[in-house]
PDB file as gemmi writes it, atoms N, CA and C in Angstrom:
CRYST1    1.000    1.000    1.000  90.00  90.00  90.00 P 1                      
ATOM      1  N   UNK A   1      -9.973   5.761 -27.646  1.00  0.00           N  
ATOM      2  CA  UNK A   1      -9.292   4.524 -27.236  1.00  0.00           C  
ATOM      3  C   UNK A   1      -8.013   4.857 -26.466  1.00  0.00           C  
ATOM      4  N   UNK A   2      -7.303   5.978 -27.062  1.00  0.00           N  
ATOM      5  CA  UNK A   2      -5.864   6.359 -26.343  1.00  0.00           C  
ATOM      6  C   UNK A   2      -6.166   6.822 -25.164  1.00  0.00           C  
ATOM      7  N   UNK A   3      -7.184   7.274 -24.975  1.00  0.00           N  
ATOM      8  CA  UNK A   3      -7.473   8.091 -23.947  1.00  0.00           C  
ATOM      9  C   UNK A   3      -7.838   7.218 -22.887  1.00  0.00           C  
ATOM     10  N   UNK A   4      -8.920   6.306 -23.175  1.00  0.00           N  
ATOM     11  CA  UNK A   4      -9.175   5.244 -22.046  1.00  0.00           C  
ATOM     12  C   UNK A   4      -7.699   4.160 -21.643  1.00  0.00           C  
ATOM     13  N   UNK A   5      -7.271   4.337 -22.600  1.00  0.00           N  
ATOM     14  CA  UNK A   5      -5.795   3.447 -21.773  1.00  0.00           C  
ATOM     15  C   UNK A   5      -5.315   4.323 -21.060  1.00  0.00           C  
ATOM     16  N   UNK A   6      -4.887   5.446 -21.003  1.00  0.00           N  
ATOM     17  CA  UNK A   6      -4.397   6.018 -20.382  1.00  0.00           C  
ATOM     18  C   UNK A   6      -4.841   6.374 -18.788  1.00  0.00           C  
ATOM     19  N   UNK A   7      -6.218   6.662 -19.018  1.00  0.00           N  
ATOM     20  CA  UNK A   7      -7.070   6.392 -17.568  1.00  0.00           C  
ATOM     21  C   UNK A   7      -6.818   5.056 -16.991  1.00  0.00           C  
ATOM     22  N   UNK A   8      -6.946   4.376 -17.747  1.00  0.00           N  
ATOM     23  CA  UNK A   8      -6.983   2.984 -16.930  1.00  0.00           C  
ATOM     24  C   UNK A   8      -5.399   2.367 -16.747  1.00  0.00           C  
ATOM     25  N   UNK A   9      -4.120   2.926 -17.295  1.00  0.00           N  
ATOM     26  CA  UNK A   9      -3.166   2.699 -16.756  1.00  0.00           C  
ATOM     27  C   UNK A   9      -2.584   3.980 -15.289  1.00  0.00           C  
ATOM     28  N   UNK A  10      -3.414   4.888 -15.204  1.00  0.00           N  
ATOM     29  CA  UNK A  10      -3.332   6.064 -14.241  1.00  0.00           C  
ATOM     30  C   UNK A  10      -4.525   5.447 -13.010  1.00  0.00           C  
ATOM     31  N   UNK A  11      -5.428   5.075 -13.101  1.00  0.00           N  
ATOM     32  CA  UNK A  11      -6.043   4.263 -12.095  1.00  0.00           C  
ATOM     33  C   UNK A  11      -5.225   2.519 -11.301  1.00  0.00           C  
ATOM     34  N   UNK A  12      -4.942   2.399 -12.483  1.00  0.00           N  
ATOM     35  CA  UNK A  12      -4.143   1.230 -12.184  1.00  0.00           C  
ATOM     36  C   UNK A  12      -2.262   1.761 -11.335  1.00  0.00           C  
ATOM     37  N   UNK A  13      -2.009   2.433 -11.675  1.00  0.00           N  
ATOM     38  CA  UNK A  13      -0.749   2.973 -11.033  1.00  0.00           C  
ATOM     39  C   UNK A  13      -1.328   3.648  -9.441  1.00  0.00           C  
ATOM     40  N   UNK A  14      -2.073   4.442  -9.527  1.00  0.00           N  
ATOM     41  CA  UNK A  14      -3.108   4.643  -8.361  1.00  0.00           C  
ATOM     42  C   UNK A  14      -3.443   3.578  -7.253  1.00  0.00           C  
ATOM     43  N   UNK A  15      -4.165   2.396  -7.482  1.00  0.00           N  
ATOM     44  CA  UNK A  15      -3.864   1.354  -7.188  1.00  0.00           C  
ATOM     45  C   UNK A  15      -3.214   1.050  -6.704  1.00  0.00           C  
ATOM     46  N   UNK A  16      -1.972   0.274  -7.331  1.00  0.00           N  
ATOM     47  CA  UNK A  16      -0.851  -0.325  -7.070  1.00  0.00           C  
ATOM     48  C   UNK A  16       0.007   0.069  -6.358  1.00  0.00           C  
ATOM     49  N   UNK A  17      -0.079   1.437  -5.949  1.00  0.00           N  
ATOM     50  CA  UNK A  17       0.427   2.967  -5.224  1.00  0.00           C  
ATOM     51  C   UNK A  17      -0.253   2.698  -3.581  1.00  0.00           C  
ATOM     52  N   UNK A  18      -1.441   2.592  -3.566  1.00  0.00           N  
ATOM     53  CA  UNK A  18      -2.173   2.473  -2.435  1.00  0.00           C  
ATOM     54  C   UNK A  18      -2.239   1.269  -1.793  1.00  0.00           C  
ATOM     55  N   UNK A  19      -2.138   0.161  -2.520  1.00  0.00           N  
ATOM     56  CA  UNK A  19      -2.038  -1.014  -2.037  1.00  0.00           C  
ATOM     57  C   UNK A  19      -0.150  -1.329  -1.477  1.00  0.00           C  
ATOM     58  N   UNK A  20       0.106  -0.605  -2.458  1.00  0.00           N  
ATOM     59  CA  UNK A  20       2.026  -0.722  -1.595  1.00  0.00           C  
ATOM     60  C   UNK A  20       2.132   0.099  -0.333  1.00  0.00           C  
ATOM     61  N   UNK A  21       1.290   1.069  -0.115  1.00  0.00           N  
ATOM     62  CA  UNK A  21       1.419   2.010   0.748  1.00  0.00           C  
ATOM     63  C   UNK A  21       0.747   1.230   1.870  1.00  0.00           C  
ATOM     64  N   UNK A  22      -1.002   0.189   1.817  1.00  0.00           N  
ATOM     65  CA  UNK A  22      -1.154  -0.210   2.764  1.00  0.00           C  
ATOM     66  C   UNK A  22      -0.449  -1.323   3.200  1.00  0.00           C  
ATOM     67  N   UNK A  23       0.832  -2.133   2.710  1.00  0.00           N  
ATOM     68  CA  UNK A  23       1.223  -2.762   2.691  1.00  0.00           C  
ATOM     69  C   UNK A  23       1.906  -2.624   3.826  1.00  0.00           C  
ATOM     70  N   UNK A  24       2.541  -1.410   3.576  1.00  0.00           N  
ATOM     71  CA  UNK A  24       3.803  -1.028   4.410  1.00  0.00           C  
ATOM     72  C   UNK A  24       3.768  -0.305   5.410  1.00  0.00           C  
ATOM     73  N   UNK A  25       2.497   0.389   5.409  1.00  0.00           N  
ATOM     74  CA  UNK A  25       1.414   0.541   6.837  1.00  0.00           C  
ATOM     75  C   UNK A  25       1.160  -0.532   8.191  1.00  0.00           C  
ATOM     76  N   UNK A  26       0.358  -2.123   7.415  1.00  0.00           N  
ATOM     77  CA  UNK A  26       0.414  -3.257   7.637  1.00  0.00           C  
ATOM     78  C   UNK A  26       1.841  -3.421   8.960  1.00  0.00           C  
ATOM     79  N   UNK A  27       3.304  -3.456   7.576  1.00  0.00           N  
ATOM     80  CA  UNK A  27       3.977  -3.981   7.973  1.00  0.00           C  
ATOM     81  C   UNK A  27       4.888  -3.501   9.559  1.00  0.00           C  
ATOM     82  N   UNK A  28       4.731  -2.023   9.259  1.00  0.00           N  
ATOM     83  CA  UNK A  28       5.332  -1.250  10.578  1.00  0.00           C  
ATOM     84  C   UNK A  28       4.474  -1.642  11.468  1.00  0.00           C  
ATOM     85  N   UNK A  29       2.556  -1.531  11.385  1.00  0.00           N  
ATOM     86  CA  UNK A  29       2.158  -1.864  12.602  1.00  0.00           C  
ATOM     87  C   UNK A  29       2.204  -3.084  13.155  1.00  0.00           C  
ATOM     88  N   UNK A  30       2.327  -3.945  12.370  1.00  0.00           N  
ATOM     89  CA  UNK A  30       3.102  -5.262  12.827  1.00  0.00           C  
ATOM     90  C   UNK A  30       4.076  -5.160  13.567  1.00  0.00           C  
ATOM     91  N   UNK A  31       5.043  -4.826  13.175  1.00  0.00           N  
ATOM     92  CA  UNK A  31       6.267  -4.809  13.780  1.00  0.00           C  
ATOM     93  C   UNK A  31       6.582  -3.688  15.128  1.00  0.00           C  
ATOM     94  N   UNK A  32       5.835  -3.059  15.225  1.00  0.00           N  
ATOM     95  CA  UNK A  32       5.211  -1.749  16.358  1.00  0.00           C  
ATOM     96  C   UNK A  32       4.720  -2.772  17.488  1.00  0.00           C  
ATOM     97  N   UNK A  33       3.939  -3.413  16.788  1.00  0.00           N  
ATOM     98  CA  UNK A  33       2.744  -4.737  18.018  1.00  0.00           C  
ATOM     99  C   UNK A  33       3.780  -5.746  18.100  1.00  0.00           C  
ATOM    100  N   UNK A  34       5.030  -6.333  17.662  1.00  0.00           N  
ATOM    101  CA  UNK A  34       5.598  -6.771  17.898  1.00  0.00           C  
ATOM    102  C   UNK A  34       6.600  -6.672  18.545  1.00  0.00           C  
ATOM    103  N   UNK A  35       7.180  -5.491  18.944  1.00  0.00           N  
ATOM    104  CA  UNK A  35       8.222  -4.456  19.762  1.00  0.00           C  
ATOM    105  C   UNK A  35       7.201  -4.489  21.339  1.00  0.00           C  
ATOM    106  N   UNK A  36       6.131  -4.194  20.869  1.00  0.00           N  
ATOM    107  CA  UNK A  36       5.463  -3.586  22.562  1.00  0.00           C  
ATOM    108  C   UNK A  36       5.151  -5.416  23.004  1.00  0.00           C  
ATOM    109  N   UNK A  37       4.876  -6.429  22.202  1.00  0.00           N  
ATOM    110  CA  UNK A  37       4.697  -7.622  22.983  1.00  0.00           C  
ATOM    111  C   UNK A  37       5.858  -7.847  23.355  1.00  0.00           C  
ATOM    112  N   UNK A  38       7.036  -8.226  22.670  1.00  0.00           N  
ATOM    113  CA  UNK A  38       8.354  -8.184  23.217  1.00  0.00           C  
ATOM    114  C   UNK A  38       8.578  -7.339  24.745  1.00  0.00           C  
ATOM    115  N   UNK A  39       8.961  -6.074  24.733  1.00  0.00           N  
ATOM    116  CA  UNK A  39       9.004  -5.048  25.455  1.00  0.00           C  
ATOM    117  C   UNK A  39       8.031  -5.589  26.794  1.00  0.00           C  
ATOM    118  N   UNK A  40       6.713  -5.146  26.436  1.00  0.00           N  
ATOM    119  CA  UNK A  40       5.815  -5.637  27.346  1.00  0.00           C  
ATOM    120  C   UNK A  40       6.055  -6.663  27.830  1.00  0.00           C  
TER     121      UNK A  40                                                      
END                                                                             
């Protein structure tokens, strides 16, 4: 039982890790495509 929480709070941090990361991926290329429409 200890053991499966522990996986599943290490998958879940994993997660939540990757989804903040594509977040903020997202957000620069946004703002990248928003510099060159400006610019452009």
């Amino acid at each position: 039982m200890g053991m499966a929480t522990q996986v599943d709070k290490y998958w879940k941090s994993r997660i939540y890790e990757a989804l903040k990361l594509e977040e903020l991926a997202y957000a620069h290329e946004t703002k990248a495509r928003g510099n060159i429409f400006l610019i452009g």
